[in-house]
DSSP file (Angstrom, degrees, kcal/mol; ACC not computed):
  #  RESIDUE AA STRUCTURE BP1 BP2  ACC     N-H-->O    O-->H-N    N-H-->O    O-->H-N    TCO  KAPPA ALPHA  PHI   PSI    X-CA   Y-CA   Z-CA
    1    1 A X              0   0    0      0, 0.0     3,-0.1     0, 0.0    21,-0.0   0.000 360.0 360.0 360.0 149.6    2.9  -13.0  -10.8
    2    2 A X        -     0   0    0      1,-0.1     3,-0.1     3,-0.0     2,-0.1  -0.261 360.0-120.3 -61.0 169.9   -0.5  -11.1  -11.6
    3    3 A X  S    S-     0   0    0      1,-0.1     2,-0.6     2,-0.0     5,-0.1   0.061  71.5 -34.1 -65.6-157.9   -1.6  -10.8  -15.1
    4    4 A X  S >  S-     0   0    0      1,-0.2     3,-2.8     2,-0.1     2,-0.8  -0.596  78.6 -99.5 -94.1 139.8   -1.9   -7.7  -16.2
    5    5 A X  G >> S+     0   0    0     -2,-0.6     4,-1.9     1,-0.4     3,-1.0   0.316 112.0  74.8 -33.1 -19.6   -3.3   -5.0  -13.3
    6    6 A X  G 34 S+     0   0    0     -2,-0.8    -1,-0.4     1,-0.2    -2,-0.1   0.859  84.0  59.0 -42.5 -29.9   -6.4   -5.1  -14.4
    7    7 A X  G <4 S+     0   0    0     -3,-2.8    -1,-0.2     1,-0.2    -2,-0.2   0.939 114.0  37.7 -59.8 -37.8   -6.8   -8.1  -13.1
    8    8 A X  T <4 S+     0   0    0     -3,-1.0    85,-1.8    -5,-0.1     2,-0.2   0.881 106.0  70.0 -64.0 -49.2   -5.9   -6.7   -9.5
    9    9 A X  B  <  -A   92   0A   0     -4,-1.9    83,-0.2    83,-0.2    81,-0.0  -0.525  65.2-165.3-102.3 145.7   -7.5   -3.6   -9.9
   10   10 A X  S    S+     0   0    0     81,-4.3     2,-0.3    -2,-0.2    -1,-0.1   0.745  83.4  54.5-101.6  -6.5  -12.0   -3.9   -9.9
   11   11 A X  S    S-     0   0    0     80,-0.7    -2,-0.1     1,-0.1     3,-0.1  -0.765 101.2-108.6-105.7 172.3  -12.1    0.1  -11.5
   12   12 A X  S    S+     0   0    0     -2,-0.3     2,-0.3     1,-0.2    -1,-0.1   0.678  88.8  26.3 -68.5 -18.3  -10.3    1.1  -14.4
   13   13 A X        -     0   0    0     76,-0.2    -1,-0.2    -7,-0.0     2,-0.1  -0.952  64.0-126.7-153.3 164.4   -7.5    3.3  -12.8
   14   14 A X        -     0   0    0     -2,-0.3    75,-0.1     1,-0.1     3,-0.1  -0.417  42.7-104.9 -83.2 153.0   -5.7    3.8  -10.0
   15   15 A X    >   -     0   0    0     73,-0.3     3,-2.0    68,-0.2    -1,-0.1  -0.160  45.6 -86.5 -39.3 143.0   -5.8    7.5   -8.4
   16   16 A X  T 3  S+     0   0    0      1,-0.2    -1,-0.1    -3,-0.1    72,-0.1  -0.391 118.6  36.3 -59.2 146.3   -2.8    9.7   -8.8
   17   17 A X  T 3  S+     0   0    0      1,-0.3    -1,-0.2   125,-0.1     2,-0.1  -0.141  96.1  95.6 103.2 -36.9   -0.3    9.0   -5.7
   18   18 A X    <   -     0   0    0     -3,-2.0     2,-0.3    85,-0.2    -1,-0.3  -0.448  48.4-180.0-116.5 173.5   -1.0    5.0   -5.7
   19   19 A X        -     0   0    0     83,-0.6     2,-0.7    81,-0.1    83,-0.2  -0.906  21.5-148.5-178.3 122.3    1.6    2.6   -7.8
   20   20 A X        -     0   0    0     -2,-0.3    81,-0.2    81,-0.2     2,-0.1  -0.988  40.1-162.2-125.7  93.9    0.6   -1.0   -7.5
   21   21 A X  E     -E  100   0B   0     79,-1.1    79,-1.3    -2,-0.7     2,-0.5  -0.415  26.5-109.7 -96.9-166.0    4.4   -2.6   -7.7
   22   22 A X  E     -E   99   0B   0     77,-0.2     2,-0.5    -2,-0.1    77,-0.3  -0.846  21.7-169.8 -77.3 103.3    6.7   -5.4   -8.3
   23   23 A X        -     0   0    0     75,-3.1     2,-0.2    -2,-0.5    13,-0.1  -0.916  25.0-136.8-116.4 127.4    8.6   -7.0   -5.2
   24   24 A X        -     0   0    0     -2,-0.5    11,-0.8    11,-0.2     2,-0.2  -0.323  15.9-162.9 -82.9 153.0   11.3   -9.5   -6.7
   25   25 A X  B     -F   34   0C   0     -2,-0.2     9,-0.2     9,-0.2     2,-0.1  -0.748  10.6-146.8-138.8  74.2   11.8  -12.8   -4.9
   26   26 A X        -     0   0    0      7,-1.7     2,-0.4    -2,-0.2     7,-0.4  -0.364  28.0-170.9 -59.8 123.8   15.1  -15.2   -5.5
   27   27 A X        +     0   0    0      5,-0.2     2,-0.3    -2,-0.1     5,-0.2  -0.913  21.7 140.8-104.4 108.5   13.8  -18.7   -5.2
   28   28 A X  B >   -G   31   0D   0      3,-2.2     3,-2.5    -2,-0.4     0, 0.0  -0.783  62.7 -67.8-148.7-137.1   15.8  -21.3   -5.1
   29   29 A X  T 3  S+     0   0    0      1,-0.3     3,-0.1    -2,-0.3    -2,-0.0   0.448 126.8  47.1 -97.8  25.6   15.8  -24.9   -3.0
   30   30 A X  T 3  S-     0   0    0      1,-0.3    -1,-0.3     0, 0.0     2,-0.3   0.670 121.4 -89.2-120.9  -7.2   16.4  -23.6    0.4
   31   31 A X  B <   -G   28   0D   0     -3,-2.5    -3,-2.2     2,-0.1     2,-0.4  -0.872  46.1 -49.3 147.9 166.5   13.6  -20.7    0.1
   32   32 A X        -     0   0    0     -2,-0.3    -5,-0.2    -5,-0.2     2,-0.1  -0.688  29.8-173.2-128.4 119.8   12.7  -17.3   -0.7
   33   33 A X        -     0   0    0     -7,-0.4    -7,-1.7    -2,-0.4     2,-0.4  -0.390   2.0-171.7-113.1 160.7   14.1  -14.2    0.0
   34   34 A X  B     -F   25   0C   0     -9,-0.2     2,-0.3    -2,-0.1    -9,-0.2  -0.877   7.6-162.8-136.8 145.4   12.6  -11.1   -0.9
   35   35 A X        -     0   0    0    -11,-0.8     2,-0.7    -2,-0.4   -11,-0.2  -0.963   9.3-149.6-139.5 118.1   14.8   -7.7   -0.3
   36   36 A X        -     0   0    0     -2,-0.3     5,-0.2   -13,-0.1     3,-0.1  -0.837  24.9-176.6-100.9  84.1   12.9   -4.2   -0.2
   37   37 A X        -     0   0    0      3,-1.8     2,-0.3    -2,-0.7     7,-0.2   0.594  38.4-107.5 -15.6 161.4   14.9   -1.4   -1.4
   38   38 A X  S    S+     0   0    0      2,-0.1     2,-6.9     7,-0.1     5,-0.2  -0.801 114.4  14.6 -89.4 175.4   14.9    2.1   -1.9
   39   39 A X  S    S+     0   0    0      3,-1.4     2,-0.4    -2,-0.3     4,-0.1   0.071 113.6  80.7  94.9 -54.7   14.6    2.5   -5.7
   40   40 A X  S    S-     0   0    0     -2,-6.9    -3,-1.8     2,-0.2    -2,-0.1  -0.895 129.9 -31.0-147.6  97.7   13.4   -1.2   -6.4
   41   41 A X  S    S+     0   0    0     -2,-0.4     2,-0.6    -5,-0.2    -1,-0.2  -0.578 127.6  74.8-104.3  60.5   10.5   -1.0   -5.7
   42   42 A X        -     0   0    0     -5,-0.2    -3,-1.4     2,-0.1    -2,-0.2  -1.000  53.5-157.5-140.3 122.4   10.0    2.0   -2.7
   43   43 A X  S    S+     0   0    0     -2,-0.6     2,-0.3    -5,-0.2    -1,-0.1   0.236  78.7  56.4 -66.1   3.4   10.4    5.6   -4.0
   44   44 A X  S    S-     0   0    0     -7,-0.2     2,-0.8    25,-0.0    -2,-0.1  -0.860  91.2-115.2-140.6-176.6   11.2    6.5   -0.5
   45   45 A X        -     0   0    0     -2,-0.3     2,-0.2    80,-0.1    -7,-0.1  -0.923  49.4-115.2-114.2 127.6   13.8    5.5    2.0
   46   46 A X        +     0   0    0     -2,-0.8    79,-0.2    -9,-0.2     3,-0.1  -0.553  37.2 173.2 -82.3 135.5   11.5    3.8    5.0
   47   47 A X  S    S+     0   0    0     77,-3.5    78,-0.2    79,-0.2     2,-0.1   0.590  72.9  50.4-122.4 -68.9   11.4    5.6    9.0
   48   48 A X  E     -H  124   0E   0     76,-2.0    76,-1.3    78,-0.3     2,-0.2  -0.597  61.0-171.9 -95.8 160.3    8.9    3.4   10.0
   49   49 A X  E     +H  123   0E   0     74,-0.2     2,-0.4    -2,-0.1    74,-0.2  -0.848  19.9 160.7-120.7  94.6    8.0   -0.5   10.1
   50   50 A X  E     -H  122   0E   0     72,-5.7    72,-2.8    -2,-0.2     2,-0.4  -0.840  27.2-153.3-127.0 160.6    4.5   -2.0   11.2
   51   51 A X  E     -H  121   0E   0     -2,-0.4     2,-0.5    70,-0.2    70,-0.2  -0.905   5.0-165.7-122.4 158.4    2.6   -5.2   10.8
   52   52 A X  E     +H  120   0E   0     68,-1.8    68,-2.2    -2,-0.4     2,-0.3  -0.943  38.0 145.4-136.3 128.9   -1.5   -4.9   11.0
   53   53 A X  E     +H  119   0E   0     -2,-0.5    66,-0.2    66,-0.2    -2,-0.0  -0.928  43.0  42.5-174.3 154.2   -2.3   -8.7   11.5
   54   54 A X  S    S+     0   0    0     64,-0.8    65,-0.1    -2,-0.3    62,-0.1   0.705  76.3 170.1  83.2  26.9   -5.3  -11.0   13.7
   55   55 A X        -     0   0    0     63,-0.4    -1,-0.2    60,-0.2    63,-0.2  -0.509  36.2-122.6 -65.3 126.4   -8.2   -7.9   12.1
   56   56 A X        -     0   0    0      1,-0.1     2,-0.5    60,-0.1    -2,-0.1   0.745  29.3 -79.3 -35.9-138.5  -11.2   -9.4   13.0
   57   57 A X  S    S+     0   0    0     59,-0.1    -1,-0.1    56,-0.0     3,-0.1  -0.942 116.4  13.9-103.8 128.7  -13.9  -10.3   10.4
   58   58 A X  S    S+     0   0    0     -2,-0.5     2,-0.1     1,-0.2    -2,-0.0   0.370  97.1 120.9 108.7 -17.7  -15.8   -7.6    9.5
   59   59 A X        -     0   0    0     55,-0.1     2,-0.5    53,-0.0    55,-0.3  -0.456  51.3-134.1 -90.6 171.4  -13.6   -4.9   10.9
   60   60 A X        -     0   0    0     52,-0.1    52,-0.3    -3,-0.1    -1,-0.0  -0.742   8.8-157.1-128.4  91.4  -12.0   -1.9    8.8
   61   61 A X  E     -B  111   0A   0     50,-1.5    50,-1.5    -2,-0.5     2,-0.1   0.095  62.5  -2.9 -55.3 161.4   -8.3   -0.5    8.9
   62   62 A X  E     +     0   0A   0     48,-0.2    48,-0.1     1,-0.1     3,-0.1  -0.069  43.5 167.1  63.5-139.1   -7.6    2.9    7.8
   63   63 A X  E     +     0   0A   0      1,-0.3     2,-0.3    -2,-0.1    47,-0.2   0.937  61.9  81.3  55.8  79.6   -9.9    5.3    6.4
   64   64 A X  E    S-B  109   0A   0     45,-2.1    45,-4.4    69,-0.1     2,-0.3  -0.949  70.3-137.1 172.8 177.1   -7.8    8.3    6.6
   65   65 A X  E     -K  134   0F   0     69,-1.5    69,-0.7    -2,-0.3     2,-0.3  -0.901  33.0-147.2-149.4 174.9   -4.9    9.4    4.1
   66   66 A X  E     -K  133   0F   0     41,-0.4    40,-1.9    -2,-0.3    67,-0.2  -0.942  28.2-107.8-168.9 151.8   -1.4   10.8    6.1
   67   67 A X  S    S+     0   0    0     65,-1.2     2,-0.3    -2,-0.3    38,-0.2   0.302  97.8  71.3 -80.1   2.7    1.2   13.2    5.7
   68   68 A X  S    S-     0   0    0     64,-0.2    -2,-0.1    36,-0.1    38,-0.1  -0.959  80.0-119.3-140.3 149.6    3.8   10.3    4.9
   69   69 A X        -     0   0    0     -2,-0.3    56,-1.5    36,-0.1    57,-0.3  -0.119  33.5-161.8 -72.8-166.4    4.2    8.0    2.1
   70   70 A X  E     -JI 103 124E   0     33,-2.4    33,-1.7    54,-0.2     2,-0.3  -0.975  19.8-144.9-152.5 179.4    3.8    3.9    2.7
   71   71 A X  E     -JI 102 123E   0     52,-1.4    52,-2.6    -2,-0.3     2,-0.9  -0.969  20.5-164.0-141.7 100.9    4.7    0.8    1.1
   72   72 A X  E     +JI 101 122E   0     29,-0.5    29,-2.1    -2,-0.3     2,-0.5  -0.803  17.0 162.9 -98.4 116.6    2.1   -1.8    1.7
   73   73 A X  E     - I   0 121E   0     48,-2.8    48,-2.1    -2,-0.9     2,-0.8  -0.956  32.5-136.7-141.3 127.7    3.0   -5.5    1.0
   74   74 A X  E     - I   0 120E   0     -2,-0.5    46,-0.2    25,-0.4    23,-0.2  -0.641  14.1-173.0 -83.7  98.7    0.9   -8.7    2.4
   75   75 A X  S    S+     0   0    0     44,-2.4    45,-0.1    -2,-0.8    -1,-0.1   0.618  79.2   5.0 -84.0  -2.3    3.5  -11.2    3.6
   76   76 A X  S    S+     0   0    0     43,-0.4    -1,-0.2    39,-0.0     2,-0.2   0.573 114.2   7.1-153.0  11.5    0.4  -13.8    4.2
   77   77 A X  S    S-     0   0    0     -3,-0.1    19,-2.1    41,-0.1     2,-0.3  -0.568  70.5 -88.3 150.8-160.3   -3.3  -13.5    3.4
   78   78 A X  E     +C   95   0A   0     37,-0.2    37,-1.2    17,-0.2    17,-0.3  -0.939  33.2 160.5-160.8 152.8   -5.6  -11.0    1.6
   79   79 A X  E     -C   94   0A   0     15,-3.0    15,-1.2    -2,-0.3     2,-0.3  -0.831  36.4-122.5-150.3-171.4   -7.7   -7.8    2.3
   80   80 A X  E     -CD  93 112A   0     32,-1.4    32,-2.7    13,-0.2     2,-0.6  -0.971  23.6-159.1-144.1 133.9   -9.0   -5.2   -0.5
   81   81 A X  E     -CD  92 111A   0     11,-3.1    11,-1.9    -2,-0.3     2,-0.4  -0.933   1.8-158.2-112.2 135.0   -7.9   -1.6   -0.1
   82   82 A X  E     - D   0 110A   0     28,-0.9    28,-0.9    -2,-0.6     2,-0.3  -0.892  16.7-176.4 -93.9 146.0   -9.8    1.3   -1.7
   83   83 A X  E     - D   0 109A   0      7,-0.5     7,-2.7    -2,-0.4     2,-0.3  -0.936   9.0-165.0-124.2 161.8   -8.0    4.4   -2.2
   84   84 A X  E     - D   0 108A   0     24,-1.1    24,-1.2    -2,-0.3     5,-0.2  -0.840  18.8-157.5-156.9 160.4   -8.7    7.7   -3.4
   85   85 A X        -     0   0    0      3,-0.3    57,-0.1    -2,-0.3    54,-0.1   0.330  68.6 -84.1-122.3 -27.8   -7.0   11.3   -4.7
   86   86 A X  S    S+     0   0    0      2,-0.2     3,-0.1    52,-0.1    20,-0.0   0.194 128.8  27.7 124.3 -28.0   -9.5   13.8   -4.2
   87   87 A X  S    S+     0   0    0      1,-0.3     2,-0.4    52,-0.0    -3,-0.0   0.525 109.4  62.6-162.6 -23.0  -11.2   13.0   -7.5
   88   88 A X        -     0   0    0    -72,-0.1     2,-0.6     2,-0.0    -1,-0.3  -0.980  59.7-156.8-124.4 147.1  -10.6    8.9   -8.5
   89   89 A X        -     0   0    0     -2,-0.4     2,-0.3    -5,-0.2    -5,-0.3  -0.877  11.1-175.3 -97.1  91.5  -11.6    6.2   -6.6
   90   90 A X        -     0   0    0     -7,-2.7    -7,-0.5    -2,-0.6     2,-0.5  -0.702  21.5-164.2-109.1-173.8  -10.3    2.8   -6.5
   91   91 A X        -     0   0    0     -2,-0.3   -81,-4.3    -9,-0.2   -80,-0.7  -0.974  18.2-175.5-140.2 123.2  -10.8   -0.6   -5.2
   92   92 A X  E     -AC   9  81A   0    -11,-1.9   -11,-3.1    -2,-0.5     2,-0.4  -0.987  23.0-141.2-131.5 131.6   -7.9   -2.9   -5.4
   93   93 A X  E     - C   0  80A   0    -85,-1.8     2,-0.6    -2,-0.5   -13,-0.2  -0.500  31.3-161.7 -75.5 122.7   -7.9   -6.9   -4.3
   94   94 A X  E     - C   0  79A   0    -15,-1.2   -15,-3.0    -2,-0.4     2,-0.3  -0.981   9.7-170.7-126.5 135.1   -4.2   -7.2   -2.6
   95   95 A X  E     - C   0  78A   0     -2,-0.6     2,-1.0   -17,-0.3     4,-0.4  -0.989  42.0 -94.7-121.1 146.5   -2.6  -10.7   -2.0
   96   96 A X  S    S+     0   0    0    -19,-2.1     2,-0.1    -2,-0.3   -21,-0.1  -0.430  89.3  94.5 -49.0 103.4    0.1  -12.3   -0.5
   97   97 A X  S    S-     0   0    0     -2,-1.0    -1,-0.1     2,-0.3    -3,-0.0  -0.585  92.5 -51.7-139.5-136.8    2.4  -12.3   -3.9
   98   98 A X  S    S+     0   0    0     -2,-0.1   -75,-3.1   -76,-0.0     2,-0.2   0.279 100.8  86.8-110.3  23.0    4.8  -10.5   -5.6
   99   99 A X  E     -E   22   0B   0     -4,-0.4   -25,-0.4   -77,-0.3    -2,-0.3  -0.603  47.5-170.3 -79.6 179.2    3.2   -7.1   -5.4
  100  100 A X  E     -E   21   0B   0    -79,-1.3     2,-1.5    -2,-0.2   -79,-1.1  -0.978  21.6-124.5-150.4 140.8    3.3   -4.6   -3.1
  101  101 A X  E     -J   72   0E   0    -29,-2.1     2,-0.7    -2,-0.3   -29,-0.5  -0.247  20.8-154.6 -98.4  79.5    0.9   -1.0   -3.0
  102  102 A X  E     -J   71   0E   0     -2,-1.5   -83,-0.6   -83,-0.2     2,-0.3  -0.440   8.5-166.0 -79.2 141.4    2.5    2.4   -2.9
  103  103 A X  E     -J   70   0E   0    -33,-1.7   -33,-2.4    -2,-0.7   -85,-0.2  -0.928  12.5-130.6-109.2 126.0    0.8    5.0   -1.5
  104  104 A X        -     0   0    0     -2,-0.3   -38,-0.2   -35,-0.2    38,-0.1  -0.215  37.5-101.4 -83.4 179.5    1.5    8.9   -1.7
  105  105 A X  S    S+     0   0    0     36,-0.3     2,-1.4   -38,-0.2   -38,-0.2  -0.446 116.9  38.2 -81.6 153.8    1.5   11.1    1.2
  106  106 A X  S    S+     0   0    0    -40,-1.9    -1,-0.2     1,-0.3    33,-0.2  -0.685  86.0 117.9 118.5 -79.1   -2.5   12.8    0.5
  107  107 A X        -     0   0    0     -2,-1.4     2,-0.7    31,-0.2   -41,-0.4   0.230  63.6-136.1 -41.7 127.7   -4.3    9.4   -0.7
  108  108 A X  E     - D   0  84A   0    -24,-1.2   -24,-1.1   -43,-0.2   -43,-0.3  -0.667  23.8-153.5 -86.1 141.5   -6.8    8.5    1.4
  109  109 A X  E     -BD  64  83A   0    -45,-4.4   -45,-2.1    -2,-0.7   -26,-0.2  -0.649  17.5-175.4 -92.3 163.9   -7.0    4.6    2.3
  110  110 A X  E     - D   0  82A   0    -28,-0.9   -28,-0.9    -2,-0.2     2,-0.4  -0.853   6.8-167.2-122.9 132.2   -9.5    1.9    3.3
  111  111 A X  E     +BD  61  81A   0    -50,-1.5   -50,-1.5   -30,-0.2   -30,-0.2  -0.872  19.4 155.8-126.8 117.5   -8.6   -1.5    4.2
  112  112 A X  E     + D   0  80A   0    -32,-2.7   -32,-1.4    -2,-0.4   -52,-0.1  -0.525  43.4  39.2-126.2 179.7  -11.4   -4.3    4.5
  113  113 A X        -     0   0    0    -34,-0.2     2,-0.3   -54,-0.2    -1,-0.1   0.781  62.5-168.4 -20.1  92.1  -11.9   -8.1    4.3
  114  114 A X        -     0   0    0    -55,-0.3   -35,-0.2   -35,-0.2   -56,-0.2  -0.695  23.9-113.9 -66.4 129.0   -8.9   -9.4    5.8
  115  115 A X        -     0   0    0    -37,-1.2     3,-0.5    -2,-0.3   -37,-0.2  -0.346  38.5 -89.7 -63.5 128.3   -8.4  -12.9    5.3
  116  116 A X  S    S+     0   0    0      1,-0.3    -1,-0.2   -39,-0.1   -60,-0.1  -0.488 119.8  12.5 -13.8  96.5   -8.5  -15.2    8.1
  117  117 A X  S    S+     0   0    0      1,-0.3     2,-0.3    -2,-0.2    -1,-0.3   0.885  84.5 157.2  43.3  53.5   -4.3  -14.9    9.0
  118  118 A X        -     0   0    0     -3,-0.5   -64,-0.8   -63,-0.2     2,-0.5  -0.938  23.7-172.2 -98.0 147.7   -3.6  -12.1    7.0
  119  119 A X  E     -H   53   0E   0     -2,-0.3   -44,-2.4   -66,-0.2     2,-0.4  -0.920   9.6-160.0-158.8  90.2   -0.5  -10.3    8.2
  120  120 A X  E     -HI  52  74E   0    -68,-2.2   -68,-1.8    -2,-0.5     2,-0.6  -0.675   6.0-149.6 -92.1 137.0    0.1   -6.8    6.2
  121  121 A X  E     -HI  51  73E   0    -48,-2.1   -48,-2.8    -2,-0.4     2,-0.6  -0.884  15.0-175.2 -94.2 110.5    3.4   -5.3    6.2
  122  122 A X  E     -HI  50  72E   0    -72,-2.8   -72,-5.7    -2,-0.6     2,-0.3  -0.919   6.3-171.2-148.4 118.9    3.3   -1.7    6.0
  123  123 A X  E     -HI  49  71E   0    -52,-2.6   -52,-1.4    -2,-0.6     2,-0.3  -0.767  16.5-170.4 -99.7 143.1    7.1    0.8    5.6
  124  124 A X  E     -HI  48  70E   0    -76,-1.3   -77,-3.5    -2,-0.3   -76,-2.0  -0.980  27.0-129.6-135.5 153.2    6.3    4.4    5.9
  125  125 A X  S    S+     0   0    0    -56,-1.5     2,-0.3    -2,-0.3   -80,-0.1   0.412  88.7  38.1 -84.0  17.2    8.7    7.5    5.3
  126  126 A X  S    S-     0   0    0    -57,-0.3   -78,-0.3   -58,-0.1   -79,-0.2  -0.975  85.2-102.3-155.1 159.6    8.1    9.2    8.5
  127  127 A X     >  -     0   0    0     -2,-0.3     4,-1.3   -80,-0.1   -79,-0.1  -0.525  41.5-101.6 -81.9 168.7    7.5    8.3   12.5
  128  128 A X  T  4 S+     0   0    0      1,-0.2    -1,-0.1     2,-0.2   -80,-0.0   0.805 122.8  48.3 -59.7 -31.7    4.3    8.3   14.1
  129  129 A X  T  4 S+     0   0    0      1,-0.2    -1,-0.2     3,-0.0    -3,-0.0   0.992 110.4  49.8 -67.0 -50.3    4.8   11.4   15.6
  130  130 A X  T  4 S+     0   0    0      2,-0.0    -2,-0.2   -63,-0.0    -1,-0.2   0.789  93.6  95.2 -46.0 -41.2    6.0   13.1   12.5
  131  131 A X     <  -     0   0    0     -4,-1.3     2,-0.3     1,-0.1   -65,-0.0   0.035  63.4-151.0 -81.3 176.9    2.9   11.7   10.6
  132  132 A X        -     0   0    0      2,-0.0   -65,-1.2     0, 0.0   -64,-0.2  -0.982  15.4-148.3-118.0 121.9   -0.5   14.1   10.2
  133  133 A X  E     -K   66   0F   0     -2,-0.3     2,-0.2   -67,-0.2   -67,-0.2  -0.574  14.7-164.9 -89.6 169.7   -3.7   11.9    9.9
  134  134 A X  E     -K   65   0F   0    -69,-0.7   -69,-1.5    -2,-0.2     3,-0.1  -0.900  28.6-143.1-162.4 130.1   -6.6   13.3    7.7
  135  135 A X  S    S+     0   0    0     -2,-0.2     2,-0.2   -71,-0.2   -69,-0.1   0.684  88.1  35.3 -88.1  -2.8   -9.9   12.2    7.6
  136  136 A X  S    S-     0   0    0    -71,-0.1    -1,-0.2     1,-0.0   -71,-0.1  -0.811  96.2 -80.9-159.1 139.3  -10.0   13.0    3.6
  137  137 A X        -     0   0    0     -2,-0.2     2,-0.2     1,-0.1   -30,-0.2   0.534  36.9-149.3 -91.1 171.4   -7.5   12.7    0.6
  138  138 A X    >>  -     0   0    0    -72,-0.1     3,-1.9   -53,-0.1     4,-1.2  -0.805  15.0-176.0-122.5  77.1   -5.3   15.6    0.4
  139  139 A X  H 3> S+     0   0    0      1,-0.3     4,-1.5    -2,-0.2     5,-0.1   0.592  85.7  56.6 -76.8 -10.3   -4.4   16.4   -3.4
  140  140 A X  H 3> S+     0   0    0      2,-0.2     4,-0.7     1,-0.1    -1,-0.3   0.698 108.8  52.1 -91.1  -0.7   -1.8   19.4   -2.8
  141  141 A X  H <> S+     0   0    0     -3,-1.9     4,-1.6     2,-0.2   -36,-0.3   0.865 116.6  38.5 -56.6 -48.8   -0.1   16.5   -0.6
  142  142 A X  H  X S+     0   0    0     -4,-1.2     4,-1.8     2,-0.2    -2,-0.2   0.869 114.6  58.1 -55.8 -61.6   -0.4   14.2   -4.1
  143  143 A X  H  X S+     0   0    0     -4,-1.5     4,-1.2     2,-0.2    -1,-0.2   0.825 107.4  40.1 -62.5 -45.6    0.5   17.1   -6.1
  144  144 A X  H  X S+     0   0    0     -4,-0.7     4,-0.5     1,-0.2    -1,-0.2   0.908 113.7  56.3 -91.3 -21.3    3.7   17.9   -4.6
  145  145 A X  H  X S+     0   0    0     -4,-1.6     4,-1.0   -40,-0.2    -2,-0.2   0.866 111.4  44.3 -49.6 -35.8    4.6   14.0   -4.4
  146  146 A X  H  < S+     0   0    0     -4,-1.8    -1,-0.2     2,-0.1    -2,-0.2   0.839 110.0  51.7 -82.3  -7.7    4.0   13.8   -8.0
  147  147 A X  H  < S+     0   0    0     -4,-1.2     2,-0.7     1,-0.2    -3,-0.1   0.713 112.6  53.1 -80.3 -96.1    6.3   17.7   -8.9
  148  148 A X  H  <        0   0    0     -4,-0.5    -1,-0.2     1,-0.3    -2,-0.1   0.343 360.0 360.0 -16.0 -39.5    9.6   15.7   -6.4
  149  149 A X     <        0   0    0     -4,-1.0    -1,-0.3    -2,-0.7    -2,-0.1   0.357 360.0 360.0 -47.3 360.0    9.2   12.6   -8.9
């Protein structure tokens, strides 16, 4: 488990929308299985399922924020995603562990240096057709995620 998210996170807080959580792991001598919820830990009930995996070195994922939330969790690897609100900025180091990064519908992402095999797991609340791409954060998107909470 991280210490405490500072340690994750390289500014002092995350943007409104984004939720750096816990995903629980039963261990025991055959393995570990990991179960992703609604509730515990994905505020939303997941539409979509994709894996982002083999990113070149050097190349950049994202850079856009979307009309639907996601649930980003690294089954392998490492990358650093920045995200943003409209008005704070962060930069968070993500690893294969027991976190996982939600993101609200609005927040713009980046994702950069992927780890050599890194293999990101990423639930979303909506299909691809449904979703809206945007090329920059969308805070009344953020704003009405945070009134529903």
């Amino acid at each position: 488990m991280l210490s405490p998210l500072s340690a994750a996170v390289r500014t002092a807080q995350l943007p409104a929308g984004v939720e750096l959580v816990s995903v629980a792991s039963c261990r025991d001598a055959r393995g570990s299985l990991v179960a992703l919820e609604r509730h515990s830990p994905m505020p939303f009930s997941p539409v979509r399922t994709f894996v982002i995996r083999d990113v070149p070195c050097g190349q950049v994922r994202a850079r856009h924020a979307l009309s639907c939330h996601e649930l980003l969790w690294l089954l392998t690897g490492s990358c650093v995603a920045t995200v943003h609100d409209g008005r704070t900025s962060s930069t968070i180091y993500l690893k294969a562990d027991a976190h996982a990064l939600v993101i609200a519908a609005g927040v713009w992402i980046e994702l950069a240096e992927f780890a050599r095999g890194t293999i990101l797991m990423v639930l979303a609340s909506k299909t691809y057709a449904e979703t809206e791409t945007f090329a920059e954060p969308q805070p009344a998107l953020i704003a009405a995620h945070a009134k529903r909470s």
